[in-house]
N, C-alpha and C positions, 0 to 999 in steps of 0.2 A: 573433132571438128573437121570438116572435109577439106574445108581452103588451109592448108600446112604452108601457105603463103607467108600467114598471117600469124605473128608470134602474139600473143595473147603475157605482154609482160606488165611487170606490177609497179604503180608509181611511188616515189619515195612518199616519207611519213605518213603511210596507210591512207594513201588518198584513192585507192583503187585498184582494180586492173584498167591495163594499156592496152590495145590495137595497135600494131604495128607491122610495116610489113616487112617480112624478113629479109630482102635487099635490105632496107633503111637500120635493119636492127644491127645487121653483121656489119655496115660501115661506121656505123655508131658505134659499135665492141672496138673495131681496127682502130677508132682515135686512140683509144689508151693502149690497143696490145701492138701498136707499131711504132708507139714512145722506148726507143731502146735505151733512155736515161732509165724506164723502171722494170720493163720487160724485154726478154730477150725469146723466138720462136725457135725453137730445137725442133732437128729432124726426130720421129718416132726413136729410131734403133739407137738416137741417143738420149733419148727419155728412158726409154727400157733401161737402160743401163745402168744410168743415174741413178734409178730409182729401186733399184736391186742393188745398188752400192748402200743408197740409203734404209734398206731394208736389214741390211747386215749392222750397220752402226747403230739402229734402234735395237736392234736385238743385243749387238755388245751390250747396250746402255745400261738394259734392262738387267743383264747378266750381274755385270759389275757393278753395277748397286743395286743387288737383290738383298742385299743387309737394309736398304733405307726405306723397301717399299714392302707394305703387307701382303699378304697371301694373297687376300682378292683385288689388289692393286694389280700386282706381278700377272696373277692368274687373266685380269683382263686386259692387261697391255699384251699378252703373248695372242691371246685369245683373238683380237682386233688386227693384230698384225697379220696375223692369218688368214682372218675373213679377207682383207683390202689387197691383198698382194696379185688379186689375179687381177682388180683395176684399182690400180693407186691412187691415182689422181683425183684431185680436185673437181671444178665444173663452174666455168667462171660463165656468168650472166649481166646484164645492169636491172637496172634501178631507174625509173624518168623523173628527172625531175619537174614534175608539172608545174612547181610555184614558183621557178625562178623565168626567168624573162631574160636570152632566150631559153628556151628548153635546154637544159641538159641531163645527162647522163653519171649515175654512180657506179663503181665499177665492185661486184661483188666477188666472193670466194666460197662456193657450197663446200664444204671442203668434208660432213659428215660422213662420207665411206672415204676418207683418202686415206694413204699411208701414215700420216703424224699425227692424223684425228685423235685417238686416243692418250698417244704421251702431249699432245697439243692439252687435251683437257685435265688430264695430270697436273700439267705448267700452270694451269689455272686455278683450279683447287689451293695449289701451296701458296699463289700470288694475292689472293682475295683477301685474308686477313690482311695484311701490307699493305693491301693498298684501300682497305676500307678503313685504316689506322690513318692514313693521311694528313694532316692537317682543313686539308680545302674541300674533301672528300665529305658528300650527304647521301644518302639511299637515295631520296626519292623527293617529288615534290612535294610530301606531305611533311619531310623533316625538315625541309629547307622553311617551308611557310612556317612550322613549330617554331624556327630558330629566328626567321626573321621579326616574328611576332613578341619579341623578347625585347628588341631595341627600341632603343630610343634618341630620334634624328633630329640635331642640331638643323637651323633653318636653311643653311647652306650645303648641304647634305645631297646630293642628285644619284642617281642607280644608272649605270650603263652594265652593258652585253659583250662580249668577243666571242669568238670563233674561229676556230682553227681550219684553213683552208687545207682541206682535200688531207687530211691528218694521216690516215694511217700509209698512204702511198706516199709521201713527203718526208718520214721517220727515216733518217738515214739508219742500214742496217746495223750496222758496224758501231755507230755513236751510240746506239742503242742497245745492242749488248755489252760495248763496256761500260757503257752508265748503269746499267741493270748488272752487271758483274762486281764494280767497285762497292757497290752499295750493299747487294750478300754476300760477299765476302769481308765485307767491315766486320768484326767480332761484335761493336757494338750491336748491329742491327740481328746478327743471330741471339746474342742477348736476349734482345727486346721482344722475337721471333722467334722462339726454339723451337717451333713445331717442322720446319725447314730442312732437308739434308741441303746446304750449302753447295758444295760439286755437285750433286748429282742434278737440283734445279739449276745452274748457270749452262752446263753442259745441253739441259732436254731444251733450253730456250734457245742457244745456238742452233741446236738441229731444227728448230721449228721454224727459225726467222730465216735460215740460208738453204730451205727445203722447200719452198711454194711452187710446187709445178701444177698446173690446170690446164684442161682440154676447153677448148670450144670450136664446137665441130668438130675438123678434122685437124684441125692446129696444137698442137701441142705449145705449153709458153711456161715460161720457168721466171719468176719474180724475182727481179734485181736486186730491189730497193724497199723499205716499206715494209707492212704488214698488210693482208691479205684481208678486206674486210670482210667479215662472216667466219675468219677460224676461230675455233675455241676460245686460246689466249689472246687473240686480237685487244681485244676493249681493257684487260688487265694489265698488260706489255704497254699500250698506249699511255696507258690511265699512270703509271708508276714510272714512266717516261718524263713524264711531263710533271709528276708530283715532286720530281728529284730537281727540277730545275728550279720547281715556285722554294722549293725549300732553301736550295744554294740560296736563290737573285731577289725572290719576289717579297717572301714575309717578312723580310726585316723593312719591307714598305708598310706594311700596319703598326712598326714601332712608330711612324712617324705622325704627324697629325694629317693629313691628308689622306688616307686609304684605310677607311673604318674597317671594313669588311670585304672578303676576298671567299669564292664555292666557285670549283670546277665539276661539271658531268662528264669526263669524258673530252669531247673537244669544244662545249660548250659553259662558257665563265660566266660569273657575274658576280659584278662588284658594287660599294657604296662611296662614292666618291666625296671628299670636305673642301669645297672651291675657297682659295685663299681669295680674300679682299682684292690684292691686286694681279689684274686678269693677265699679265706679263707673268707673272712668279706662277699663275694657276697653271698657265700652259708650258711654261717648263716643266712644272714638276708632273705634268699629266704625257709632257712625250716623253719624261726620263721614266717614265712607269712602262709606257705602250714598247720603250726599245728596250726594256728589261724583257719583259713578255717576249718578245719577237727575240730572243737573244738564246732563246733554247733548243734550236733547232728547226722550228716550226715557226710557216709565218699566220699570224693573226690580225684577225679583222675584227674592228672595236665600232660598236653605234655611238651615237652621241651621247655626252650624258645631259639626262632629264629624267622628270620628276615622275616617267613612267616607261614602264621595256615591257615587253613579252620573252618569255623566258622559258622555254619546255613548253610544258602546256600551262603554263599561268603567267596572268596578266598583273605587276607588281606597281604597285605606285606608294607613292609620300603622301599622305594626308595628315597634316596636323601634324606633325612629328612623330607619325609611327607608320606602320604598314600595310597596306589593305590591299587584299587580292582575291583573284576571283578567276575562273577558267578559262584560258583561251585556247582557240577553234580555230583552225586554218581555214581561211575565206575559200578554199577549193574543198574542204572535207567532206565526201559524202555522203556517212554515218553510215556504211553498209554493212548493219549487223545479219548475223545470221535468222533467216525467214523463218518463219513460225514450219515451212514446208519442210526445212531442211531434213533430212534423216538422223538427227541427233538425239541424241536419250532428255528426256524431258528436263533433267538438272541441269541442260545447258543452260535454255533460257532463265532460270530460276537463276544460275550465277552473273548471266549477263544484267541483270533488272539490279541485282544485292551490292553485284563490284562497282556497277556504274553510279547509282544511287548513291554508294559509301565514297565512292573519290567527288561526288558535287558538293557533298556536306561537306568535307576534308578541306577543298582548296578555295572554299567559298568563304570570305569573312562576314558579306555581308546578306542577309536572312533575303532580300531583293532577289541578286543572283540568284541564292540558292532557288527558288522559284522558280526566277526565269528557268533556268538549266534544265529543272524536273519536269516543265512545264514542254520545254524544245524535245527533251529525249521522248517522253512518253509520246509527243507527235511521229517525232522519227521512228520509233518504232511502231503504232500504226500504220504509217508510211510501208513498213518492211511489210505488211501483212498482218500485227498483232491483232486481236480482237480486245477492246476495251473489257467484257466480262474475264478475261485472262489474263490482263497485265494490273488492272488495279487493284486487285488484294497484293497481287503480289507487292508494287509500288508501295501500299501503306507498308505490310511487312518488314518490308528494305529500309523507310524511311526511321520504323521503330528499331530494327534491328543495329542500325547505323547511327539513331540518338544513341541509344545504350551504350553502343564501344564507345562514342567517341566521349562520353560522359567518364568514362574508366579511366582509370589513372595510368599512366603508361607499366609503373611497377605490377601493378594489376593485372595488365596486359599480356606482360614477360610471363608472372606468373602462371596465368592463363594456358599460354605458347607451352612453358615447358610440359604444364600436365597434358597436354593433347599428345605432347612430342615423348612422352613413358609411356602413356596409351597404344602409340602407334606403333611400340616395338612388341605390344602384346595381340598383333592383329594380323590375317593373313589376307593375301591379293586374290581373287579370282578377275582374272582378263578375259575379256569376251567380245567378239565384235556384234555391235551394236544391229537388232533390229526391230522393227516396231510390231512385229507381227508373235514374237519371239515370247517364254515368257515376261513377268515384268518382273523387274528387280525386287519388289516385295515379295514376289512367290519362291524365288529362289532363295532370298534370307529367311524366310518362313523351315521353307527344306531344309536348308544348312541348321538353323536352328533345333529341329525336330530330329534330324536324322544323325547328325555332326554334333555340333556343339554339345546341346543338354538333353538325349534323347531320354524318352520317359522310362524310367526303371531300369538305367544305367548311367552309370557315373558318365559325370560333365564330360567336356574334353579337356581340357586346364583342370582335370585332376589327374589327367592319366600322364603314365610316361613312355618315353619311346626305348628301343631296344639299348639304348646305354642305360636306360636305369634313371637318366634324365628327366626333370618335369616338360609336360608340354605348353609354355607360357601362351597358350591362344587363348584372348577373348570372346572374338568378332571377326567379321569376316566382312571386306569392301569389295563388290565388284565396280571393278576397273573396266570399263567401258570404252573400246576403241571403233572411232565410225570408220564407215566403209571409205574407200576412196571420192574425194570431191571432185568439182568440176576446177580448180585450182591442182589436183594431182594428175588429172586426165589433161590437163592444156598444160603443166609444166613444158617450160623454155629449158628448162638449163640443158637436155641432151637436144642440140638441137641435128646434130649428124645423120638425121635418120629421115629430115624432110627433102623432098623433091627439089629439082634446081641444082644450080650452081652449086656448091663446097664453099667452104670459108676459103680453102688456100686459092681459089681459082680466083678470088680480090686481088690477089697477093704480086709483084712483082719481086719476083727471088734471084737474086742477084751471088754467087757465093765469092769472097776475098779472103782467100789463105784461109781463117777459123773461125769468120765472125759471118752472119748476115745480114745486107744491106736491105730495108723492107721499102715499099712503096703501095697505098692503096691504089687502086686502077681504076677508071672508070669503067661504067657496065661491060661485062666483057661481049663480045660478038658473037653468034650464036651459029651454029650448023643449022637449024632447023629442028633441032628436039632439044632444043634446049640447054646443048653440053656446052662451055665453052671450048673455044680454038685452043687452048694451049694449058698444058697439062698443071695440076696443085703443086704445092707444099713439099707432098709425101705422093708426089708420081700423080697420075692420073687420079683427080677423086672417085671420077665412075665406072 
């Protein structure tokens, strides 16, 4: 892009890419990194430091409990820690929020090549059962509408929504690992949990929550408070945070008659509220619920209750004493699938037409919607470029393909899952980066086939073995297809230190007192004539 003015950033809930210009974008970062209740700005040579301190205690980590971690566990946490140590850090960006009024801003954390990346996804692997055992805990929209479609609603019966304001920067640190400590190390929950090393997960979750350092630009900033949204264990730490408090405060409210039903995603609830007769006792016992909620650390925001919410992507209502739902579409959404032009291997589109297709049947009760839905996608994608003789075999396909599962029994299903999942340990990867001109993937299985697998007038390959003497368990062979870089990899924001102009620190007024820094955004700074400001960044002159 020639104008590097112009930060090309993404708006929340996949409503697109932003324009923005890069003054507006860097004073928009500074509202949260010059919050020193959750962020704190380090000079570089005490970033380095830090973080070669903290390079040694993930190393101990790994050392001292190499009894609790396997070979290829150990082998790629050593592995990871090596790649990241010449840039450790993180890469904080935002998020626009285009649907709220006014505009704001999400504050993220790329944190995939940093220093705790890897024992970060470790923390997460051992937290996932845990926290998918939950009580309140559902996968997906499809399990929730499975379970809601089960009850049966008394006439005083209403559904309300809450939502956890700004959730994972608002987790105090400290409340949070010892609520996440008391709890694995209870005997009971190792019990329940024995796939866990106890020390060794509470330990890598410390190093991960009091470890958040990120660049933007030229700024270095190290995270107070909170989790870092976009690390690995982010959504898991959050999720199990919050799951220990509904468990203490919240669910002995469904012993009672008024709180039928209770599902968190994350930092978004929903519940089925039983309104008492009299509207004095309903609202007590509806704010002794809301100060329960609000009583764990986090504060939350509740809609009204009535006889219909939007919830994820589904629209939930009472009818008749049960439950009917159907897809909801953010009024900004603007279905920007990938163009029939793109440079993608032809299976894209083929999964985008099958996955989309299979989630309308899924969240739709009623045969109307489903219609409608198929009826809006198949325009939108038109819209994108499709050609009607391309997308409608596929569409019927998708739609036959999609009665069939959902006609199967869920046991069916599992069973289904595991035979793919014995299959696929009998199968090898070929990776190739993707191109149109290239052979086609049928001529290359054809090869492999002919020449590899079962070539003519020599045994298979799954009969031979290799030099231990071992059989060679291969089938089949998948290539794995990777595209080339997009125009979302070429406009990435998150390094933004490399565009023209001002520096991040030259916003900055840096004030130093004894150990701590005093921050101030400044307005535009004044300019020599090229551009530089008057008075030098952060970290010395930026230029």
């Amino acid at each position: 892009m020639a104008n590097d003015q112009v930060v090309i950033a993404l708006a929340d809930k996949n409503l697109g890419p932003v324009g923005v210009e890069l003054e507006r974008y860097i004073r928009d970062a500074l509202v949260h990194l010059t919050n020193q209740t959750t962020y704190a700005i380090i000079p570089e040579p005490q970033a380095l430091r830090e973080v070669s301190e903290l390079a040694d205690e993930i190393f101990e980590w790994i050392t001292s409990n190499r009894n609790s971690l396997t070979d290829a566990e150990a082998k790629y946490l050593r592995a990871k820690l090596s790649e990241t140590y010449e840039e450790p850090f993180g890469y904080f960006y935002l998020t626009y929020k285009l649907h709220k009024t006014p505009v704001k801003t999400r504050p993220v954390c790329s944190d995939c090549a940093s220093l705790t990346h890897a024992l970060g996804q470790w923390v997460d692997e051992q937290l996932q059962p845990i926290v998918k055992a939950q009580r309140t805990y559902f996968k997906n929209s499809f399990a929730l509408k499975e379970e809601l479609l089960t009850l049966t609603l008394p006439s005083n019966a209403s559904l309300f929504t809450f939502d956890a304001v700004s959730m994972y920067t608002n987790i105090d640190t400290e409340e949070c690992i010892s609520r996440l400590e008391s709890y694995l190390m209870d005997p009971t929950t190792q019990s329940t949990f024995p796939h866990y090393p106890a020390e060794a997960l509470v330990e890598a979750i410390k190093i991960i929550m009091r470890n958040n350092r990120m660049k933007f630009g030229d700024i270095i900033v190290r995270q107070l408070v909170g989790i870092a949204m976009g690390m690995a264990p982010a959504p898991t730490i959050a999720n199990l945070f919050v799951a220990l408090h509904e468990e203490r405060e919240l669910l002995s409210f469904l012993d009672d008659n008024f709180l039928l039903y209770l599902r968190r995603f994350i930092d978004d609830g929903l519940g089925i509220w039983l309104h008492h007769h009299d509207k004095r006792v309903d609202t007590i016992r509806w704010n002794a619920f809301k100060a329960a909620v609000n009583n764990g650390g986090l504060t939350w925001e509740f809609t009204p209750r009535s006889k219909q919410v939007d919830f994820m992507d589904l629209t939930i209502e009472i009818a008749d004493g049960h439950i009917e739902t159907k897809l909801y579409k953010k009024p900004l959404a603007l279905h920007l699938y990938i163009p029939p032009s793109s440079c993608h291997p032809p299976g894209v589109a083929t999964g985008l037409i099958f996955g989309n297709v299979l989630r309308i049947l899924q969240l739709n009760t009623q045969q109307k919607n489903v219609d409608a839905d198929l009826i809006q996608f198949y325009h939108d994608l038109m819209d994108r470029g499709y050609q009607p003789s391309f997308i409608t075999p596929l569409f019927q396909k998708a739609i036959d393909n999609a009665t069939k599962y959902l006609s199967q029994s869920p046991a069916y299903r599992q069973q289904c899952k595991q035979k793919k999942l014995e299959q696929s340990r009998r199968r090898v990867f070929l990776h190739l980066p993707y191109h149109p001109n290239d052979p086609t993937s049928a001529t290359i299985q054809r090869l492999w086939r002919t020449l590899v697998a079962r070539p003519h007038g020599q045994p298979q390959l799954n009969a031979l073995t290799n030099h231990h003497g071992d059989p060679i368990p291969i089938d089949n062979m998948v290539i794995a297809y990777h595209r080339s870089l997009n125009l979302g990899n070429i406009l990435s924001y998150r390094k933004i230190c490399k565009r023209s102009g001002p520096k991040v620190s030259s916003y900055l007024d840096v004030s130093f007192y004894t150990s701590h820094i005093t921050l101030m955004i400044l307005p535009p700074p004044p300019s020599n004539g090229s551009g530089a400001p008057l008075w030098p960044g952060l970290m010395g002159n930026p230029h």
